[in-house]
N, C-alpha and C positions, 0 to 999 in steps of 0.2 A: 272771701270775696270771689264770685264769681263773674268773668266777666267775656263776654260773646260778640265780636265784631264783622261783621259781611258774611253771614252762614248763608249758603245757596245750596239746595242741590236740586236735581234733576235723576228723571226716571224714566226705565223703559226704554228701550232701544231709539225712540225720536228724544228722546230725552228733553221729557213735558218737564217744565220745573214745577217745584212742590215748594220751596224754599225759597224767597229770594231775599238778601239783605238784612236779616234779620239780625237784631243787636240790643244788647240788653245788660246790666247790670245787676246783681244782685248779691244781697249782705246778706249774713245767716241768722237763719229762724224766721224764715219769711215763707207762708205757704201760697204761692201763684197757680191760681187756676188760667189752663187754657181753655177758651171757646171760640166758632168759628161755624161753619156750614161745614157738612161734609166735603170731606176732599182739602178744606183748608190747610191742613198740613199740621194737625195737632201731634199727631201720632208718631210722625215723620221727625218732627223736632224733636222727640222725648227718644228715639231712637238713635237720633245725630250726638245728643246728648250724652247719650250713653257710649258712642261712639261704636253700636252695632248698627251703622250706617257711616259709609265715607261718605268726606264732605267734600262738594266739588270747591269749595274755597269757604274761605274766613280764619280768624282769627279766636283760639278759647284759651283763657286764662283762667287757674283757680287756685287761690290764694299761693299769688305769682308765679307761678310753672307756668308755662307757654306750653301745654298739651302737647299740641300738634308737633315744636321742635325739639320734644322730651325725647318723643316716640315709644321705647318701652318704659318710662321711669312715668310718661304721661298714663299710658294705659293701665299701667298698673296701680297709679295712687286713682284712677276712676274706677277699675274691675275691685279694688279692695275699700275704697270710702261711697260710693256711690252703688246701690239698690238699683234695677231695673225692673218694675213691676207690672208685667203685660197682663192685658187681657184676659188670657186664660193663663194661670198662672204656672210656672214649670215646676214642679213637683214631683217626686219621686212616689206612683201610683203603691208602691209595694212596703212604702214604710209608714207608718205610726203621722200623725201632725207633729206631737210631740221629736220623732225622730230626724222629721223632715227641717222642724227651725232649730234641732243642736247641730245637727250636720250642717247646716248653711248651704250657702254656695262653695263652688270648689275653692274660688281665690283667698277665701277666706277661713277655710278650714283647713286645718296640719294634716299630710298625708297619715299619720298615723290615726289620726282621730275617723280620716275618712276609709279606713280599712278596717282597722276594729270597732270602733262607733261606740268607743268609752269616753264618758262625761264626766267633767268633775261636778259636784255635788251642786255648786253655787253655779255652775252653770245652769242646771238640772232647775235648780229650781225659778233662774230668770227665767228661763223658756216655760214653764208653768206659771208664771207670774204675767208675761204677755197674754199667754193664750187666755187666761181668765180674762184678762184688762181688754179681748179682744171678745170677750162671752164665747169662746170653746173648752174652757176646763174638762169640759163634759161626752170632748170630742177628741182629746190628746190619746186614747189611743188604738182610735180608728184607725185605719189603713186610708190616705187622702183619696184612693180609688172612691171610699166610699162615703164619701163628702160629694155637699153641693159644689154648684161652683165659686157662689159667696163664698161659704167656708173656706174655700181653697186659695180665695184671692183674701182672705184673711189671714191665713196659715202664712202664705206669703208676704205676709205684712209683718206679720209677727216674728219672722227669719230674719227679716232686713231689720228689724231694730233690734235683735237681740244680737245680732254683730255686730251692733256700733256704724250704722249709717250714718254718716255725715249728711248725706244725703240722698232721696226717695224723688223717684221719676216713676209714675201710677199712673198706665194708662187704665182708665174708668173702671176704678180698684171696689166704687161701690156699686158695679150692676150688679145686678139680680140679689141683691139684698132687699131685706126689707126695709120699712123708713127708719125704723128706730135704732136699729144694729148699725145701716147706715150713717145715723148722726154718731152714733157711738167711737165709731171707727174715725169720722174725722173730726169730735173733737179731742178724742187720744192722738192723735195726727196734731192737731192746732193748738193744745196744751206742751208736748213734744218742744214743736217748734218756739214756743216761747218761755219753757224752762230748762229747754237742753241746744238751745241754738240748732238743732235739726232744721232743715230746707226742705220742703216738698213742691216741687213742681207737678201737678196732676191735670185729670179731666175727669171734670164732672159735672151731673147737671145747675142749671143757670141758677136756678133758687136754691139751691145748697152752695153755689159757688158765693154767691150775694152773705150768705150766712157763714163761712167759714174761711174765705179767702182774705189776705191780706195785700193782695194783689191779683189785679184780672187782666191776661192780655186777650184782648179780640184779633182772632187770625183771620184775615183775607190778602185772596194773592198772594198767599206765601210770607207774607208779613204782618207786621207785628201793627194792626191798623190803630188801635187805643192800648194805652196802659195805663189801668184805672187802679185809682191808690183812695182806700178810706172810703168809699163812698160805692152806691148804687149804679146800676149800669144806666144810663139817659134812653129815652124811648128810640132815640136814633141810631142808640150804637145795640140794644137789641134790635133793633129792625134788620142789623146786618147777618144777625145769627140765623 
């Protein structure tokens, strides 16, 4: 259970708020798309989230820890169960795809694994088993330099689930793909979630969110304006996108 009480923050030396009040609830295996107008504060939340953003106030609970009063027992069960997936995706330009999702992130990988960069076998071969389920087989051992950037925010997909994420925060993990890779990536994403209780909080476009989401918050002014369960967005509450 995760659970999210008065999240605000504020930005920039006047400190515009991006954030206000936001609160929310959520059980696992549940994939939530965020949408909103630019600026809304999509990006902002998945960041807060992750807690590579302080938060000027609120309250985060997940499955009962108090985050915030843990301090490092909080940050640590989120840098080691929770994914941050930006953007452009961080990646090591000089290693393999392949080497890029055994090595993982650092919180998550044994210093020793992350200096000599030895696998064991059944590791070796989950990380070959995403990268197919994610259609790079054929790219595992490229150097990510010379990948797209799809493929890159693929590879990066394929690293947070072969570490055992609990949970995946993807800010717009399917740009610059094409449509069909795209559907691929999030119904391996929305199968996850519903035979491995995995959480994905993301953004993505409206007509793939309508098709793959289990939950839709609409962001304005910093809050959480609709949260839409089961059904299509109503022409009113697109009108606010």
């Amino acid at each position: 259970m995760i659970t999210v009480e008065h999240l605000a923050k504020a930005v920039g030396e006047d400190k515009i708020p991006v954030l206000q009040d936001i609160g929310f609830q959520l059980e696992e295996g549940e994939l939530v798309v965020l949408l909103g107008a630019s600026g809304s504060g999509k990006s902002t939340l998945l960041r807060c989230l992750a807690l590579k953003e302080k938060w000027d106030r609120g309250n985060f609970r997940v499955d009962g820890m108090d985050i915030m009063k843990s301090a490092f027992a909080g940050k640590r069960k989120i840098s080691r169960e929770w994914a941050y997936l930006e953007q452009n995706a961080e990646l090591n330009p000089n290693r393999t795809a392949l080497k890029n999702v055994l090595i993982g992130q650092s919180s998550q990988t044994p210093l020793w694994r992350m200096v000599t960069g030895m696998v064991r076998s059944d590791d070796y071969m989950g990380a070959m088993d995403q990268l197919d389920l994610l259609g790079l087989l054929d790219k595992a051992k490229l150097k990510t330099s010379q990948l797209s950037g799809g493929e890159r925010q693929r590879v990066a997909i394929a690293r947070a689930l072969v570490h055992g994420a609990k949970v995946i925060l993807a800010d717009e993990p399917v740009t610059g793909l094409d449509p069909k890779t795209a559907e691929n990536v999030l119904e391996t994403l929305r199968k996850l979630c519903k035979e491995t209780g995995l959480t994905v909080i993301t953004v993505i476009p409206i007509e793939l969110a309508e098709r793959y989401a289990t939950r839709i918050w609409v962001l304005e002014d910093g809050r959480i304006k609709h949260d839409v369960k089961g059904r299509r967005l109503t022409s009113q509450e697109r009108a606010r996108l």
